[in-house]
TORVEXMAR-360344 format. One record per atom (N, C-alpha, C, O): x, z negated, y; residue in one letter. Coordinates in steps of 0.05 Angstrom, whole numbers, plus 32768, in hexadecimal, padded with zeros to 4 digits. Layout:
residues N
XZYA/...
END
This chain:
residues 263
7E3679B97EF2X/7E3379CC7F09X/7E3A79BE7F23X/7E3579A67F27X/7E4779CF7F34X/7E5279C07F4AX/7E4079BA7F5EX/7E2C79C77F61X/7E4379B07F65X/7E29799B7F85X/7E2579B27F99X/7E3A79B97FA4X/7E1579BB7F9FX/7E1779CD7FB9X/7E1579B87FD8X/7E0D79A17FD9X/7E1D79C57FE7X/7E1A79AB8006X/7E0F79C0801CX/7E1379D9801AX/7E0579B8802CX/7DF379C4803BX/7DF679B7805DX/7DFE79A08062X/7DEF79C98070X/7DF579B38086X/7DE379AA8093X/7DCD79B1808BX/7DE3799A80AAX/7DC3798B80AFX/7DC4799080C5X/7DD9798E80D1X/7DAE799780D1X/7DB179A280F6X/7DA2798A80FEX/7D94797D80EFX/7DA779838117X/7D91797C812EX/7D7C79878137X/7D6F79938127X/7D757988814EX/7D5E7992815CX/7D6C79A4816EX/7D6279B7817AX/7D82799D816EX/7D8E79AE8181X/7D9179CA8174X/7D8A79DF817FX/7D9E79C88159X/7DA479DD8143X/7DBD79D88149X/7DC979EB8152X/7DCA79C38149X/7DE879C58141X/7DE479AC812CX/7DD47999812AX/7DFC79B6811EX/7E0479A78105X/7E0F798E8108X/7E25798E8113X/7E0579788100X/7E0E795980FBX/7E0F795680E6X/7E08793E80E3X/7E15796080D1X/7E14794C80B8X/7E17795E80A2X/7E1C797580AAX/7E1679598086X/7E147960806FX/7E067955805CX/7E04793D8057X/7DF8796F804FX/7DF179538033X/7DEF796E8017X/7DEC79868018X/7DF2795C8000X/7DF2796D7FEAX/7DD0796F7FDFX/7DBE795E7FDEX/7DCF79897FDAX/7DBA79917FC9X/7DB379897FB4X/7DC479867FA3X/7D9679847FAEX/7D8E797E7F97X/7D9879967F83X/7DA279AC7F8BX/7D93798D7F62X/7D9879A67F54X/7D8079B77F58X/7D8279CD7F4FX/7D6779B17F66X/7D5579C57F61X/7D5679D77F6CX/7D4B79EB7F64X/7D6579D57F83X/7D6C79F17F8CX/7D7C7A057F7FX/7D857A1A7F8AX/7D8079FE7F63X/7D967A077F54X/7D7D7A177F3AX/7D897A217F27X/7D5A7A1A7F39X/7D5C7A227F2DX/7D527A447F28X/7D4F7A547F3AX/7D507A497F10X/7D4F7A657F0EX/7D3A7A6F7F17X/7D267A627F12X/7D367A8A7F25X/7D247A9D7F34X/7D147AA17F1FX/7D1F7AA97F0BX/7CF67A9D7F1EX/7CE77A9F7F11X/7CCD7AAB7F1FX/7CB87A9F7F1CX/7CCE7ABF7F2CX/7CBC7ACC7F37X/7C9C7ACE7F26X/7C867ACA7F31X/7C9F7AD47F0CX/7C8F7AD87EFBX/7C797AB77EF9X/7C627AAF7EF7X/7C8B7AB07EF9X/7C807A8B7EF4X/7C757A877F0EX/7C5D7A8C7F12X/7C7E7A837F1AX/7C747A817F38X/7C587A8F7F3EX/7C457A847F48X/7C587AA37F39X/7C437ABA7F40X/7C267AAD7F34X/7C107AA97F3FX/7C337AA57F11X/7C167A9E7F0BX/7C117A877F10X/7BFA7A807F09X/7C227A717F1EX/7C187A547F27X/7C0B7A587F40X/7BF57A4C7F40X/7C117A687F5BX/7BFE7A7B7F70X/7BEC7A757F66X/7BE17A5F7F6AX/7BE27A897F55X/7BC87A987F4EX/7BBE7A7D7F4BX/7BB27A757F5FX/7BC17A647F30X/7BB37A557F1EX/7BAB7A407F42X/7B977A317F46X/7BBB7A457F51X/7BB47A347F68X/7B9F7A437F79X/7B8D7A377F83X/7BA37A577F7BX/7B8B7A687F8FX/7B767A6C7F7AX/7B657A7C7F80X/7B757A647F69X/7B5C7A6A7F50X/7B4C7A527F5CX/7B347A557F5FX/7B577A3D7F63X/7B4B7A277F62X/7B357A267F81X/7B257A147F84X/7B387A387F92X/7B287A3A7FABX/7B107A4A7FAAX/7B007A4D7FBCX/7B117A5B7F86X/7AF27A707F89X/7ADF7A647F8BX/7AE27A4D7F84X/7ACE7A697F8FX/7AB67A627F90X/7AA87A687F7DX/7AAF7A7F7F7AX/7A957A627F69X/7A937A6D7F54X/7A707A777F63X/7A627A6F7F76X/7A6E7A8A7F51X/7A4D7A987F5EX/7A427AAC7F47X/7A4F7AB87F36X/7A247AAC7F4CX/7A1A7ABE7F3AX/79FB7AC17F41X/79F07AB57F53X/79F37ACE7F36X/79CE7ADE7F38X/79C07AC67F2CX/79CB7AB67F1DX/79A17AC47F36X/798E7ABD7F2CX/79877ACD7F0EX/79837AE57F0AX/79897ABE7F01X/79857AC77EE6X/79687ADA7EE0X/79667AEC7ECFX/79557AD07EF0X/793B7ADF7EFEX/79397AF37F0AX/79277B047F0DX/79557AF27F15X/79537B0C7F2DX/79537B297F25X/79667B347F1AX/79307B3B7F30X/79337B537F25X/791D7B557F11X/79137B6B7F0CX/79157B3B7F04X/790A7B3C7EE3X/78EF7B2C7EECX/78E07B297ED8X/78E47B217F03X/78D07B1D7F0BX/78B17B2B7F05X/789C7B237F0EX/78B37B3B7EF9X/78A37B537EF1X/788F7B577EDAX/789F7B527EC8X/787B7B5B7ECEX/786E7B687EC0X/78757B837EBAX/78687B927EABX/788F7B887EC9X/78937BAE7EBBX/78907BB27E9EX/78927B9D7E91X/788B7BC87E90X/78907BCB7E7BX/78977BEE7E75X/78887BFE7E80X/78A87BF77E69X/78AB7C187E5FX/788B7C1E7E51X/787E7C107E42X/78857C3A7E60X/78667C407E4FX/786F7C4C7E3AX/785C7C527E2CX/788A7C547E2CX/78857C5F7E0FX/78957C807E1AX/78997C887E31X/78997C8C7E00X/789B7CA37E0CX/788A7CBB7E05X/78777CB47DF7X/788A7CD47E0AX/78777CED7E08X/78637CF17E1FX/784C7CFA7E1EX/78727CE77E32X/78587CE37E4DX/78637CF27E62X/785B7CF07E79X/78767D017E5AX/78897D107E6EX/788F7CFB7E85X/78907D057E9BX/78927CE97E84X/78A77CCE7E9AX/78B77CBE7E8CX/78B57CB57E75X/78C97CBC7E9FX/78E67CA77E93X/78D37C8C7E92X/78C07C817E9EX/78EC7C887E75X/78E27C697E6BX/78E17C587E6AX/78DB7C4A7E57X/78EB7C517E8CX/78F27C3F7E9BX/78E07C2C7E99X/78CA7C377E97X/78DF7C0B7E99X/78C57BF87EA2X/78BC7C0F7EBAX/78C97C227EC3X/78A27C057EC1X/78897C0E7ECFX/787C7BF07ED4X/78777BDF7EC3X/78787BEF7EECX/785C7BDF7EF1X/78477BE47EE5X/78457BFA7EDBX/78297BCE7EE2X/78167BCE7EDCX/78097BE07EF7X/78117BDD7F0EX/77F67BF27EF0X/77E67BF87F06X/77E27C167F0DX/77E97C227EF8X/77DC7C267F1CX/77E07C3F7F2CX/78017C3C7F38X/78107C297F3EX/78027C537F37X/782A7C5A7F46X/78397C537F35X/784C7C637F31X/78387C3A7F24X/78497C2E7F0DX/78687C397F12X/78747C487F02X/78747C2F7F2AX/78857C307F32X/78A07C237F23X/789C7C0F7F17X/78C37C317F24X/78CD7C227F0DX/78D77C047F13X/78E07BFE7F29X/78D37BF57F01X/78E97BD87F07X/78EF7BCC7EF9X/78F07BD67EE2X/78F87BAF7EFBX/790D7BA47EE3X/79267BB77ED7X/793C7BAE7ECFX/79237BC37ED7X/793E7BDD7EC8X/795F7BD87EE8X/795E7BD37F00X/796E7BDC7EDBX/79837BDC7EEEX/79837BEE7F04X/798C7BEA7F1AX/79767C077EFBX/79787C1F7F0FX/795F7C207F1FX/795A7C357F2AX/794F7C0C7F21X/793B7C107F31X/793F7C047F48X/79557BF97F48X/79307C007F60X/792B7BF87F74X/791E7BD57F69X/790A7BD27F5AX/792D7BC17F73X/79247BAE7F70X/792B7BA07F58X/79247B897F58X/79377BAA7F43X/793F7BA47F23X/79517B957F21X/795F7B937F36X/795B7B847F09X/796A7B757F0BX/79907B8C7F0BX/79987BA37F06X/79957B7D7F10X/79BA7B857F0BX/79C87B877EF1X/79CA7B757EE1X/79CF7B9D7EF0X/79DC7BA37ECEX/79E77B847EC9X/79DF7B747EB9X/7A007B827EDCX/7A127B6C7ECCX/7A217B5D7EDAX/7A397B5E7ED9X/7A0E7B4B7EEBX/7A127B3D7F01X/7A217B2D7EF8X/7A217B277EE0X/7A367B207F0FX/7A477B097F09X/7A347AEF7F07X/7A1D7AED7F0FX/7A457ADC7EF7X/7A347AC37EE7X/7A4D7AB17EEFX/7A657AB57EECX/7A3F7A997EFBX/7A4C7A7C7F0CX/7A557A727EEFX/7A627A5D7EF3X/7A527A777ED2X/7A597A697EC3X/7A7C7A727EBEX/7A8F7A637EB8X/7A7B7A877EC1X/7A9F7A967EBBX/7AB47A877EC7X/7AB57A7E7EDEX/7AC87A847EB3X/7ADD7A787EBAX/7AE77A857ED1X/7AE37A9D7ED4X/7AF47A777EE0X/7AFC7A8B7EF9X/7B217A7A7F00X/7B357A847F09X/7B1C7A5D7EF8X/7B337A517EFFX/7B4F7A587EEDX/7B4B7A567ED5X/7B637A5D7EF3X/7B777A5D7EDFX/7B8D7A477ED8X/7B9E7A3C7EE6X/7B887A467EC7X/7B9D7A297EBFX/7BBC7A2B7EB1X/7BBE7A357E9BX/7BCC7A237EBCX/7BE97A217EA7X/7BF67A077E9FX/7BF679F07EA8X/7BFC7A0C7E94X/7C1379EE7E86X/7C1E79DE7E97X/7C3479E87E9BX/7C1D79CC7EA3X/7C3479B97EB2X/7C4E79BD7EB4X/7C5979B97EC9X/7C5979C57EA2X/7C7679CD7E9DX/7C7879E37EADX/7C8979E17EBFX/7C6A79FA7EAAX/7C687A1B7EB6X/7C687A0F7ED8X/7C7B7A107EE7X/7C4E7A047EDEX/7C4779FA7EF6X/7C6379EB7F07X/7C6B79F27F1DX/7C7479CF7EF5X/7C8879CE7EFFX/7CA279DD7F09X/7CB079DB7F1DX/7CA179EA7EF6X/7CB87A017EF1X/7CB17A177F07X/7CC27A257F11X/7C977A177F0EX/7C947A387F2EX/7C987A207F41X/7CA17A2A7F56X/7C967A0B7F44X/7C9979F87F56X/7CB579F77F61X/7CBC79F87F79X/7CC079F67F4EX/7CE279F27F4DX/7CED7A077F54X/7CFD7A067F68X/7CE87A207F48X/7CEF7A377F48X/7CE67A467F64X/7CF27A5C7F67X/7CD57A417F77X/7CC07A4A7F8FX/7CDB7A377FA8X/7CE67A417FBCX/7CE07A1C7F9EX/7CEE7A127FA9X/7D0D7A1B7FACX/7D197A1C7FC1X/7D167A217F95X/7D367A307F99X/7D317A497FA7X/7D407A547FB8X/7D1D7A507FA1X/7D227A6E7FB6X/7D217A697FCCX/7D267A7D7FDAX/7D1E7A5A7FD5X/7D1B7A4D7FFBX/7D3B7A4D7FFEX/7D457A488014X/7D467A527FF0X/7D677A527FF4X/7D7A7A657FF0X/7D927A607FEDX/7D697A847FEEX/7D6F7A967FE5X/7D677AAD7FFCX/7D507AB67FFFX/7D827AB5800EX/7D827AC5801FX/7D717AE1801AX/7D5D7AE98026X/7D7F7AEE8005X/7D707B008002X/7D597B087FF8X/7D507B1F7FFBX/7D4A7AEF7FE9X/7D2E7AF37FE2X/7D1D7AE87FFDX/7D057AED7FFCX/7D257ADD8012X/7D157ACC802AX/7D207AEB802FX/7D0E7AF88024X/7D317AFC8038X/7D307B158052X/7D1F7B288044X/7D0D7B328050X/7D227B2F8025X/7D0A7B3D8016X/7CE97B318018X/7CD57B3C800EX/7CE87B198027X/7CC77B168023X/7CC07B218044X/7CAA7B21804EX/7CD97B298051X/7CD47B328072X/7CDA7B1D8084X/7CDA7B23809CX/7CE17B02807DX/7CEC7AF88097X/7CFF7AF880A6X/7D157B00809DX/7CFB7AF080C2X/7D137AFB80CDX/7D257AD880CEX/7D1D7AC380D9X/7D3E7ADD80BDX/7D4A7AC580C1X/7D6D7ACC80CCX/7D817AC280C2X/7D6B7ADE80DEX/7D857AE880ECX/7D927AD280FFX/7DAA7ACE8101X/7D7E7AC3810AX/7D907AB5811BX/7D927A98810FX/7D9E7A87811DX/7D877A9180F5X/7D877A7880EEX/7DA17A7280D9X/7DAA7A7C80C4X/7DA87A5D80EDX/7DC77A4A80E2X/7DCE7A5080C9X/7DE37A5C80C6X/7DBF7A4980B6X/7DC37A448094X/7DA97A47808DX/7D957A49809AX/7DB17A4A8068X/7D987A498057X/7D9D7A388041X/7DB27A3A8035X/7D907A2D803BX/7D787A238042X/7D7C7A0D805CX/7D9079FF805DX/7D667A0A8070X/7D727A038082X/7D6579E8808DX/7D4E79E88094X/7D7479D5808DX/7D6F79B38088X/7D7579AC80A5X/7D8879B180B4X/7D5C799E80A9X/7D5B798C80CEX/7D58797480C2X/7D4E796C80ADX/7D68796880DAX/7D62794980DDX/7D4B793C80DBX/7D38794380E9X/7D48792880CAX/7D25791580CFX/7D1A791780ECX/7D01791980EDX/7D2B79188107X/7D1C7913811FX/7D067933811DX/7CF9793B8131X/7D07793D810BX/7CF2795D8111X/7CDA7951810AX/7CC5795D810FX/7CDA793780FFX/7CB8792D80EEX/7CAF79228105X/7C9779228103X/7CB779168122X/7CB179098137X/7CA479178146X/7C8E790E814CX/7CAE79338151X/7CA979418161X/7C8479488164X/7C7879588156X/7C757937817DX/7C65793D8177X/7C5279588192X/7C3A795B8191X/7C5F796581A1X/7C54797881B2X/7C60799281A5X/7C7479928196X/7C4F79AA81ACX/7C5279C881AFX/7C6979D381AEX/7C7779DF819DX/7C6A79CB81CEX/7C8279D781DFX/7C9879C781D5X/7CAD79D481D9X/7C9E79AD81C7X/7CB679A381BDX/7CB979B181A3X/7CCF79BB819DX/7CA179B48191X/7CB279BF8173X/7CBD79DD8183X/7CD579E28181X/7CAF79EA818FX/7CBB7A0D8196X/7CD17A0A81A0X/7CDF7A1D8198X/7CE079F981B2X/7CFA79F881AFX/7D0579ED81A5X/7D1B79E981AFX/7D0179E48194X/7D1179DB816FX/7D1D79ED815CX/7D2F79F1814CX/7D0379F98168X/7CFF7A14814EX/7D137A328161X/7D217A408152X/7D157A3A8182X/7D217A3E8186X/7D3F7A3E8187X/7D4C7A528189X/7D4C7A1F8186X/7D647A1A8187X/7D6F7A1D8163X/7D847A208158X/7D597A19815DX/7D627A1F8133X/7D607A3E8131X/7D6E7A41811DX/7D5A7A538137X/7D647A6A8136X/7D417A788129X/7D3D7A8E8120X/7D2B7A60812EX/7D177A6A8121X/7D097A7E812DX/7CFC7A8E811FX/7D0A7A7F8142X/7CF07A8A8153X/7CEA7AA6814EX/7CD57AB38150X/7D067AAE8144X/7CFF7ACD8144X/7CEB7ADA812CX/7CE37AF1812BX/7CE77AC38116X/7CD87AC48108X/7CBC7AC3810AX/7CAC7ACF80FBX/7CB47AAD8122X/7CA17AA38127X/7C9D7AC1813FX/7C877ACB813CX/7CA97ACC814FX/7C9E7AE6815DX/7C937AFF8141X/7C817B108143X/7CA27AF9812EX/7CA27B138120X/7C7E7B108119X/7C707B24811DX/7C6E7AF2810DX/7C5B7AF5810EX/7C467AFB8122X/7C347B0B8120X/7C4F7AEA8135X/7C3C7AF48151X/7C367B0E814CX/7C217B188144X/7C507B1B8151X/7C4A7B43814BX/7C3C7B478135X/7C2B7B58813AX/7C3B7B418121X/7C287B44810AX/7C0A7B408110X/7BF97B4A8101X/7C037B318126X/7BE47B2B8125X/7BD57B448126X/7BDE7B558134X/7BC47B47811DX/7BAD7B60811FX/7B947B5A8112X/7B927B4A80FFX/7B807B65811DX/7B677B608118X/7B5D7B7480F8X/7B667B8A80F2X/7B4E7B6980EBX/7B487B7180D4X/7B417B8480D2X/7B2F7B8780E3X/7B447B9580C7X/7B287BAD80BDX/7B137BA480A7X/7B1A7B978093X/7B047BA880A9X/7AE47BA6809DX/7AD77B91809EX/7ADF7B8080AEX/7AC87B8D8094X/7AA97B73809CX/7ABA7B56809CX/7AAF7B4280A6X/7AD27B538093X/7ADD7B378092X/7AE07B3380AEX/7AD47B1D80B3X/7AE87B3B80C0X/7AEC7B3A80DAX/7AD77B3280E6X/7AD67B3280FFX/7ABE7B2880D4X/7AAF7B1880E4X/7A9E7B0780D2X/7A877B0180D9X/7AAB7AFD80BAX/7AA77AEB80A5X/7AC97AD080A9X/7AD97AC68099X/7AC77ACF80BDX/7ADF7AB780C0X/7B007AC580BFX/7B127AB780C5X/7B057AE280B5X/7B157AEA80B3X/7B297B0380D1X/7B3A7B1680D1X/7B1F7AF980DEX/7B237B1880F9X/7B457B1780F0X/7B4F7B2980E3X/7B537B0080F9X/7B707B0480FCX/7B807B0A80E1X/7B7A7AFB80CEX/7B917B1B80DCX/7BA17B1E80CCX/7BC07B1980DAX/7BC57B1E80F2X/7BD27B0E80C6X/7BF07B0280D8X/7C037AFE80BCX/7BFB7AFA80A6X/7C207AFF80C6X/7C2C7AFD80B4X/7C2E7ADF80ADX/7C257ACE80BDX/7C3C7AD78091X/7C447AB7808CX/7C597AB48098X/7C6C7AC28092X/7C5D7A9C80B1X/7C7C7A8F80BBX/7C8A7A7B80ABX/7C877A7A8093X/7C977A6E80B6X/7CA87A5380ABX/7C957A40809EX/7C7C7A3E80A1X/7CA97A31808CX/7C957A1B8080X/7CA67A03808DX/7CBE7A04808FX/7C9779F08095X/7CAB79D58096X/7C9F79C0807FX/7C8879BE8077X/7CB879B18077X/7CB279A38065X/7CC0798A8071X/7CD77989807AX/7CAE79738071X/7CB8795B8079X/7CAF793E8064X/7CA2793F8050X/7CB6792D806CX/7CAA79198051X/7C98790C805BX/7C8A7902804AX/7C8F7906807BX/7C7B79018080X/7C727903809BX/7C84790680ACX/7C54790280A5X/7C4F791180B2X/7C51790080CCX/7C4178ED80CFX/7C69790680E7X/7C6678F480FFX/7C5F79018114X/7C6778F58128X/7C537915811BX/7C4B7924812AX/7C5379408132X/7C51794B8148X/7C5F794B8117X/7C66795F810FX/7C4F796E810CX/7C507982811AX/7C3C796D80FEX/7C25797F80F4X/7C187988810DX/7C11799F8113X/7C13796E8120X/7C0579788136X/7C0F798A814CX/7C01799A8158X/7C307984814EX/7C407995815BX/7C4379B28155X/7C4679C48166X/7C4279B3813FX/7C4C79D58137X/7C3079E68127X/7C3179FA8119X/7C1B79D9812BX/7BFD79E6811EX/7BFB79F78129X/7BF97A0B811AX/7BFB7A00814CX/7BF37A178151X/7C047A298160X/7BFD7A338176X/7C1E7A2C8151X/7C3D7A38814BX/7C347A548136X/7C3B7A51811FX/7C2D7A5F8139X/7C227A7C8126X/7C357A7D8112X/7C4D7A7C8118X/7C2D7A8080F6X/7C327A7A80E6X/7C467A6780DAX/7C547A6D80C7X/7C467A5880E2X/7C537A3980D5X/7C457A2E80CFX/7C2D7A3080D7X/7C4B7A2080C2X/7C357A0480ABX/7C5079F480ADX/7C6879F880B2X/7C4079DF80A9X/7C4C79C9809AX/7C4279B48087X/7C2B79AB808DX/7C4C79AB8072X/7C4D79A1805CX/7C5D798B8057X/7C75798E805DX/7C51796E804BX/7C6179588049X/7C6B795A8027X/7C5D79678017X/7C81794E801FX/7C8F795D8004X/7C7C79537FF2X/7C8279607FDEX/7C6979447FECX/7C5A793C7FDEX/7C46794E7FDDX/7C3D79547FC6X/7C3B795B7FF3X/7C21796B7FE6X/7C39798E7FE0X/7C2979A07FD9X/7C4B79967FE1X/7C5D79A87FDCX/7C5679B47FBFX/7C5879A97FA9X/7C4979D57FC7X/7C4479E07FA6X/7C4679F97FACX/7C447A027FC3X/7C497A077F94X/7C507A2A7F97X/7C457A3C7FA2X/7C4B7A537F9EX/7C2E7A347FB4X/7C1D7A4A7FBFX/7C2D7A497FDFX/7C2E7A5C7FEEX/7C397A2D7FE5X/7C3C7A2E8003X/7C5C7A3D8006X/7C657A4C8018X/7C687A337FECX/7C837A3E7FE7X/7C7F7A5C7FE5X/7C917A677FEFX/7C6F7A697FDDX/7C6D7A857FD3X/7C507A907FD8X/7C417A967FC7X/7C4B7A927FF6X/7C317A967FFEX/7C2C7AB37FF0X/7C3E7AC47FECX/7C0B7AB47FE8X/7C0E7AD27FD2X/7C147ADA7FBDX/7C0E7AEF7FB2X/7C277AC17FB2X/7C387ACA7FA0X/7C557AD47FA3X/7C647ADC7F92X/7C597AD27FBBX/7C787AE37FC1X/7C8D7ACD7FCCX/7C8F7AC37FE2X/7CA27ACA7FACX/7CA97AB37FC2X/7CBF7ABA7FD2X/7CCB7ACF7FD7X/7CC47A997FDCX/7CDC7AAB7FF5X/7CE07AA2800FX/7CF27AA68020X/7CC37A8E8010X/7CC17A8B802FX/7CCC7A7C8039X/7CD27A66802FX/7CD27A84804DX/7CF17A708067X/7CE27A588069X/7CCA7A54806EX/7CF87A458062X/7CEE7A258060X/7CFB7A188072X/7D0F7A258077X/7CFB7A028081X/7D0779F1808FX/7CFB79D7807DX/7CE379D28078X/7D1479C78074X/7D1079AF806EX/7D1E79A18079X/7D3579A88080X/7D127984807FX/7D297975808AX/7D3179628073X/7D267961805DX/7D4F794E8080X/7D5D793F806BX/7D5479378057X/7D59793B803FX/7D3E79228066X/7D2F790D805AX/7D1F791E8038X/7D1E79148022X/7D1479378041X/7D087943801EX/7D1B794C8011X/7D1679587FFDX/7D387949801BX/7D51795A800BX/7D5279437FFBX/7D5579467FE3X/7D4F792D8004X/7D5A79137FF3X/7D45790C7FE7X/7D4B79077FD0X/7D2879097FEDX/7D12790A7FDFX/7D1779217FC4X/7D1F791C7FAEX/7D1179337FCCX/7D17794D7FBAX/7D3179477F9CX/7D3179527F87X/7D4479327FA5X/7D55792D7F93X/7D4C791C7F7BX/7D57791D7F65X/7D3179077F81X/7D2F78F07F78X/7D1378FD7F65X/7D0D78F97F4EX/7D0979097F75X/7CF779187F65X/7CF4792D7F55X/7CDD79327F4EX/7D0B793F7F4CX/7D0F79577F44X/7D36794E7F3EX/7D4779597F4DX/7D3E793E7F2CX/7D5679327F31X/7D63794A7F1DX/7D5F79627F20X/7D7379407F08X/7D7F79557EF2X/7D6C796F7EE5X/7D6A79717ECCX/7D5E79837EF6X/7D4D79947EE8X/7D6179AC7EE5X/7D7379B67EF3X/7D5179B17EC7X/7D5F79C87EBEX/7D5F79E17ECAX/7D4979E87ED2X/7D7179EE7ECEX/7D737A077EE2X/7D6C7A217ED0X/7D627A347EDCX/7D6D7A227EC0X/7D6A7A327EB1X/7D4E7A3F7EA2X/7D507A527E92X/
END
């Protein structure tokens, strides 16, 4: 299979350079694979929870029998013999409460797990699945689209935003702003008020004052290629998302992911 080559911008967003692509950008769309490596990763943040095994059953109730013209519900000891313990009463335990013992995490094969990895990653290079997940990548140079190492340095605000302006990003980064809106229902005041779309990902090999620079850039993240896995590639499950990598993980990316099968 022939080498693909790619071009390398500056900060400016003009082109200095070239370099060839790993094969992994070469491999096959595996939406399906992907989806369930997501999940087996967001499995891993539940919380597991469940009822007092007591709760409800605290009681002396007992059913008086029947032929007494009353339902045969437990009853308290006493005058009123009011109903409890039963599911339908006031105060009773819960038919079929969740139990902290249930598996909740999901697990896959290493192989599967590599393979949405790989596969989460080629789609970062795939025009039309990045404009189908909704970003706007109209004014940006190339895809997949490779900056110089000096992007890992950059450590103020106002320097990554015109980085990201002169690379053709920003208009992506407005499309979220417009997305912000406040939640509907009780989450809006359980840590959740803001809802916003996912922006750019940057991927760098390590961290020089990059992370601090572009953290509070609305929806951008960034990620060093080492902690790099299919949930950030395919937030949701959907992959697709506009990536900025620079040189330095193109060539990382080669040494680590070298002859993989595309197929």
């Amino acid at each position: 299979m022939a080498k693909k080559i790619a071009k390398v911008f500056n900060l400016e967003g003009k082109a200095v350079g070239k370099i060839n692509l790993p094969p992994v950008f070469g491999t096959a769309y595996r939406p399906d694979v992907i989806k369930r490596a997501v999940l087996a990763i967001q499995s891993n943040r539940i919380q597991p929870q469940g009822r007092n095994p007591s709760a409800g059953k605290r009681t002396t109730a007992e059913s008086r029998g029947v032929n007494l013209g009353i339902a045969i519900i437990p009853r308290t000891k006493g005058p009123g013999g009011r109903g409890a313990l039963a599911p339908g009463t006031v105060g009773g335990r819960t038919a079929h409460p969740p139990k902290s013992r249930k598996k909740i995490i999901k697990r896959i094969p290493k192989r599967e797990k590599r393979l949405a990895l790989l596969s989460a990653i080629a789609a970062t290079a795939s025009k039309e699945v990045i404009t189908s997940r909704g970003h706007s990548i109209e004014d940006v140079p190339e895809i997949p689209l490779i900056v110089t190492n000096d992007l890992e340095e950059l450590k103020k605000v106002k320097e990554a935003e015109e980085v990201l302006i002169h690379l053709g990003v920003f208009a992506d980064i407005y499309r979220v702003k417009e997305s912000r809106k406040i939640r509907a229902g009780k989450g809006k005041y359980r840590g959740r008020k803001i809802k916003q779309a996912i922006g750019p990902l940057i991927v760098v090999t390590e961290n020089k004052g990059i992370m601090e620079a572009a953290r509070n850039i609305p929806g951008v993240d960034v990620v060093t290629v080492n902690n790099l896995n299919a949930e950030l590639l395919a937030p949701g499950t959907h992959p697709g998302r506009f990536t900025i990598w620079t040189s330095g993980v193109i060539e990382r990316l080669s040494s680590l992911y070298g002859e993989e099968e595309t197929a």
